[in-house]
N, C-alpha and C positions, 0 to 999 in steps of 0.2 A: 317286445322287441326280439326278433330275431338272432336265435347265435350264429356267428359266424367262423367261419374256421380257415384259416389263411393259409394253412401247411395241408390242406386234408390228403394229398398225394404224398406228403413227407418233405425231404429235404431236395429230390429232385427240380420241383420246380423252381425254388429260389438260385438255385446251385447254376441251373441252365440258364435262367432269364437272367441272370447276371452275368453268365457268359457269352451271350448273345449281342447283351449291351456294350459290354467291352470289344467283342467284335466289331461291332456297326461304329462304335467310335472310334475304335485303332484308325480303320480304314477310313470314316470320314475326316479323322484330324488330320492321318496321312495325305490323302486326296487336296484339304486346304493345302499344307504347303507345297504337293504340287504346282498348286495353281498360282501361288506366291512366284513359281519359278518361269510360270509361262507367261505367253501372251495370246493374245484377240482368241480366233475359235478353240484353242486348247485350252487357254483357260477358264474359258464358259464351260466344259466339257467336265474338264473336274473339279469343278463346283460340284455341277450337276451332279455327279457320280457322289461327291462329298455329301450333299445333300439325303440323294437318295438311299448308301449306307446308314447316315446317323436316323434316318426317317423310319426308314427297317427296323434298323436294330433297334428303337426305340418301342416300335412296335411290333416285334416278335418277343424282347421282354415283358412288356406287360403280361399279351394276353398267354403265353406260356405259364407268369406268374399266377393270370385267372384259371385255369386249368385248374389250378389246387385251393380256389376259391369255393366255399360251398355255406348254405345257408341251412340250419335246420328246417324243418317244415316246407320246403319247399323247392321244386327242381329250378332249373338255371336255363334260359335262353340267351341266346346272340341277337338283336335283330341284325341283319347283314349288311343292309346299306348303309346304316350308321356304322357299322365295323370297318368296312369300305374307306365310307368319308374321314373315318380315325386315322388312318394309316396318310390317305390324299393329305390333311390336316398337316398328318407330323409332318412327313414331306413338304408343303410347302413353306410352312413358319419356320423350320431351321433352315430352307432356303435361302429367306430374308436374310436368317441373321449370318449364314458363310458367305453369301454373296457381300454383304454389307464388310465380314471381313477378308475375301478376298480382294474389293475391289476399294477399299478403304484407304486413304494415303496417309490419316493418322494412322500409326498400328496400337497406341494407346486406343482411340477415339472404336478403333474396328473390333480391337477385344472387345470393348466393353457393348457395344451394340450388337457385339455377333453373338456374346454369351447369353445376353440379352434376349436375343432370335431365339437359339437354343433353347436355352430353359424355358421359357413360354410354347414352344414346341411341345416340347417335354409335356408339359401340363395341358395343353390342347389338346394333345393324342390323348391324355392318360382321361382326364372329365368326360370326350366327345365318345372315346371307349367306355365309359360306364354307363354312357347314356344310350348304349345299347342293350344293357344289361332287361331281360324282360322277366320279372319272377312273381310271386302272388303274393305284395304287397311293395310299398312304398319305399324309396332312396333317399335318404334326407346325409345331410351334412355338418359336422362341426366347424364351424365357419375358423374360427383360428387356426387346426391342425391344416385347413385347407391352403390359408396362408404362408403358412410354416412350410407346406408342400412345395409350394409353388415359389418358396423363398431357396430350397434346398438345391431345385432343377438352376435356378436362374446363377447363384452364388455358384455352386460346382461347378458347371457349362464355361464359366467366365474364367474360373483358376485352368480344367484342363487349355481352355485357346492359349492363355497366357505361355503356360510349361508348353505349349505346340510351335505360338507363333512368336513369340518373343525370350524365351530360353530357349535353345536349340539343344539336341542332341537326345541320341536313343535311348539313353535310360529317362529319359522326360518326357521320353515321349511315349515309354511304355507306362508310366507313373501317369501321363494325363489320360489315357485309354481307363486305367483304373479308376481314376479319380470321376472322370463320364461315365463310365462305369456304374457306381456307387453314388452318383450323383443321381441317375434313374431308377436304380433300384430301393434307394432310401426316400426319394420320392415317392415313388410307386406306395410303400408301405406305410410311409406317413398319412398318402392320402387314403390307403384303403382303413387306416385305422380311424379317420373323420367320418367312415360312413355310419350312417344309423338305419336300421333296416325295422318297420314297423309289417310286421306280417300280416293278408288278408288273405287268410285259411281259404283255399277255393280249391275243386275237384277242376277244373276248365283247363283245358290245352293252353299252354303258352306258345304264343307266336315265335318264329326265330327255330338256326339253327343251336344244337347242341355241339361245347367246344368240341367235342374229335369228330364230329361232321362238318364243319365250314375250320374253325379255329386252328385245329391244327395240321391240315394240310398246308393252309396257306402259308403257317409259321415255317413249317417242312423248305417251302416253297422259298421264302424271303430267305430263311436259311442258307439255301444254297447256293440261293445268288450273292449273299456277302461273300463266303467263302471264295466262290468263282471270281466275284470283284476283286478281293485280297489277292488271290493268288495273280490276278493280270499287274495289280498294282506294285505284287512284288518282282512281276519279269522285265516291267515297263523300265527303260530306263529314265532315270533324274534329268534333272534340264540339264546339270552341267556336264553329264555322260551323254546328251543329248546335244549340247553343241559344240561338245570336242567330236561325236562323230562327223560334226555339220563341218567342222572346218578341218578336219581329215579329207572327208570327201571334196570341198573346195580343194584344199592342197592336189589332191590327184588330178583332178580334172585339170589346175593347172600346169601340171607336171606333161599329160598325157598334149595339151596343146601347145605346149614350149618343143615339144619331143620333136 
């Protein structure tokens, strides 16, 4: 069996991919209760945007975490269209589950099924990303830590919705970004501690890019667009800053035709 080394860059990579996560989450929890505030094309809108932050950030954690992923005996491949379909993945199964709670008229009934989305998210991205993984020998699995994985994404996912959509207020709502947060990153490592890796010693090129040629540009990349996300999400204003402008401006225009 192959060693495996989870930290081999240090304390960097768990330090960032957890800050990454809690990014992609702040902004996607923020983004649901936008959408909680609107209506028809704006709140399709930021779902979407909700989605496609926790989708990110789901998946610039990981593979930042794989970065300090390393196996004795043998080097490390990406194949890329599976890395690709990992991220499409995340993205679409927490789609399910924010769309299912923004547009949910239980808000019990929408936690539970959006945490539900989430967390299986979580775990789509994190399997179909290791099923990218190309190295000179075989990937096997601890079938219960796998479970315990996929129990940790699903149970956390379900507490931050709760502290987002039904406890209101900013310290809860910086506690659920954490708690999503930690919910991905203690997945992540649950599952990479189920892996079992059986080496086949081979001299032959592996297929695939190497993570700082494909991996972390793209991480680069997703990075900056949460950031740019967050900062619009912080200028934009709220529904209800958003319909006292609306009925300001009604007031004027009736002022200007009484005049």
């Amino acid at each position: 069996m192959g060693h495996m080394d989870h930290f081999s860059a240090g304390w960097v990579t768990p330090v960032l991919s957890y800050a990454m996560a809690c990014v992609g989450s702040a902004l996607g929890l923020r983004c649901t209760v936008r959408a909680l505030e609107a209506d028809g094309a704006s709140k399709r809108n930021w779902l979407l945007l909700a989605s496609l932050a926790i989708g990110s950030g789901i998946w610039t954690m990981h593979f930042i975490a794989m970065m300090g992923f390393s196996v004795d005996g043998t080097p490390i491949r990406f194949d890329v269209p599976i890395t690709v379909l990992s991220l499409l993945m995340a993205v679409a199964v927490v789609a399910a589950g924010v769309f299912t709670a923004g547009y949910g008229r239980s808000r019990v009934m929408s936690v539970g099924l959006g945490g539900l989305g989430a967390g299986l998210g979580v775990a789509a991205m994190h399997y179909t990303g290791m099923a990218a993984l190309n190295l000179h020998g075989d990937v096997a699995y601890d079938p219960m830590l796998v479970i315990a994985s996929v129990a940790i994404a699903v149970v956390a996912a379900t507490a931050a919705l709760t502290l987002t959509l039904i406890v209101r207020g900013p310290v809860l709502a910086t506690a659920a970004a954490l708690v999503m947060g930690l919910a991905v990153s203690s997945m992540h490592y649950t599952a990479m501690y189920a892996v079992r890796i059986s080496l086949a010693p081979s001299s032959a090129p592996l297929p695939g890019a190497t993570a700082t040629e494909f991996i972390f540009p793209l991480a680069v990349l997703l990075g900056s667009f949460l950031f740019l996300a967050a900062a619009y999400v912080a200028l934009s204003p709220t529904g209800k800053r958003h319909e006292s402008a609306a009925a300001a401006q009604l007031l004027r225009e009736v002022e200007l035709t009484t005049a």
